[in-house]
N, C-alpha and C positions, 0 to 999 in steps of 0.2 A: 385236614384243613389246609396244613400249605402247598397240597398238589393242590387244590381247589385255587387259592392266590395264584401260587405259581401258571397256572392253565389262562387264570382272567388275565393274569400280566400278559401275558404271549400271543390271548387274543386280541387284544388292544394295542399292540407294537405296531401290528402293521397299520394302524387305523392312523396310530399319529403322524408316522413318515407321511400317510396321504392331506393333513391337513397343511394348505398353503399360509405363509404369513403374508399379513398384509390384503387381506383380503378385506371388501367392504362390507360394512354390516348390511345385513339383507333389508333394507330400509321398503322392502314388498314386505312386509311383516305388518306397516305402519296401518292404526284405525282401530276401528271397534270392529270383532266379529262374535255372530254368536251362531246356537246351533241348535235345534228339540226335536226331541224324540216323543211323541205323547208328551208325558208332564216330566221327562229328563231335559236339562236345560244347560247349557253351559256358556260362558261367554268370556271372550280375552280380551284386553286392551292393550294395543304396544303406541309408544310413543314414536315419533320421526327419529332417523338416524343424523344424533347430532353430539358433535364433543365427546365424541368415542361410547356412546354410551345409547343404549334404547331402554326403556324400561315400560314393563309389561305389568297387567294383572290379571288375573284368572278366576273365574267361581261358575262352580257348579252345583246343581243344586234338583230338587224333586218338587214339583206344585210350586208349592209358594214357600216351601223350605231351602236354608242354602245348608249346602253338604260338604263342602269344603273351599277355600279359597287360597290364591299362594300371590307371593309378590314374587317379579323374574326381573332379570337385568340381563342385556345381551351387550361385553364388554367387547371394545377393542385395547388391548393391552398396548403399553411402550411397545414391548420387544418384538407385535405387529401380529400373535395371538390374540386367537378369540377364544372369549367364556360365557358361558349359558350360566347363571345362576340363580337358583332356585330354593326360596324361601316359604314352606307349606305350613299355612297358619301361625308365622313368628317362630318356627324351631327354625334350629341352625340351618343359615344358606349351606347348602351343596354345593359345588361349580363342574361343571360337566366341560369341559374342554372340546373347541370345535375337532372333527376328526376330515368331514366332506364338506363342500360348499359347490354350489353353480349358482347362474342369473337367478333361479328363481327354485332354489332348495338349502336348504345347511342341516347340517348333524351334528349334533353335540354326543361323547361316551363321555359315561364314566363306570369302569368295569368293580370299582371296587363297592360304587352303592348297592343297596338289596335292591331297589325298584322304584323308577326303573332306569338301567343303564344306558340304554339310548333315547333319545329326544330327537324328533325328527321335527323339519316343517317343509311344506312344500306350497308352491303355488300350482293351481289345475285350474287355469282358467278364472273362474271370479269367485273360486273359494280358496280360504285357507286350510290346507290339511295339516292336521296335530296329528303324531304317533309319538307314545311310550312303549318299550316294552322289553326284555330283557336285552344284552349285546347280539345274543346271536339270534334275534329278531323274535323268537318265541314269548308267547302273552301277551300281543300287542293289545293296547287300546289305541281309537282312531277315533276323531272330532271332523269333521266336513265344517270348517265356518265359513257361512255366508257374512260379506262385508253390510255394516248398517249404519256408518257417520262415513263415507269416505273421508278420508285426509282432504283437507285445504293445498291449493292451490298455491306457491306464494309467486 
């Protein structure tokens, strides 16, 4: 068990040296998007980047059943840190600390959760892409969302 810690601590070192402070929150997050498969459905909502803070929601679900939902918050910290936290049907938040960030992608690790340790998102054009999946990218699950309220204008 403490090789196992010890291995996740070592792979995660070098991920935080690469994470910049100060960096902007990915305010390309912002809007409704959703996703279906046949009758798998999923769909997230992030707020605009404002006051150090986005917050997000998430549910997925089967037909006309929902099958799980989480509340997220994407922080900018004082110290110019970012955190991903994630809250899965009212159990304890998680916080996944940013590790990568560009114009239009960010990663959040967190080596010591069971699953899943990375949170990815990206922008490809006019969808948003979700991945989970362990740190060293294995198990991943992936969401393609298409945007359905763009963001306002101001």
């Amino acid at each position: 068990m403490k090789k196992l810690l010890l291995a996740a601590v070592l792979m995660a070192a070098p991920l935080a040296a690469e994470a910049p402070k100060g960096a902007p929150l990915p305010a390309w997050m912002a809007g409704t998007w959703m996703t279906e498969d046949g009758t798998d459905w999923a769909d997230e909502v992030w707020t605009d980047a404002r006051g150090g803070l986005m917050l997000g929601l998430s549910r997925t679900g089967f037909g006309p059943q929902l099958q799980n939902w989480e509340a997220m918050q994407i922080q900018q910290r004082r110290d110019g840190t970012m955190v991903f936290v994630v809250q899965l049907q009212g159990r304890t938040p998680v916080e996944f600390p940013m590790v990568l960030v560009s114009e239009q992608a960010v990663e959040f690790a967190n080596p010591a959760n069971d699953y899943p340790q990375r949170i990815r998102y990206a922008r490809q054009g006019k969808l948003l892409v979700a991945e989970i999946s362990l740190l060293d990218g294995s198990k991943p699950m992936r969401w393609n969302y298409r945007q359905v309220i763009p963001p306002q204008d101001e």
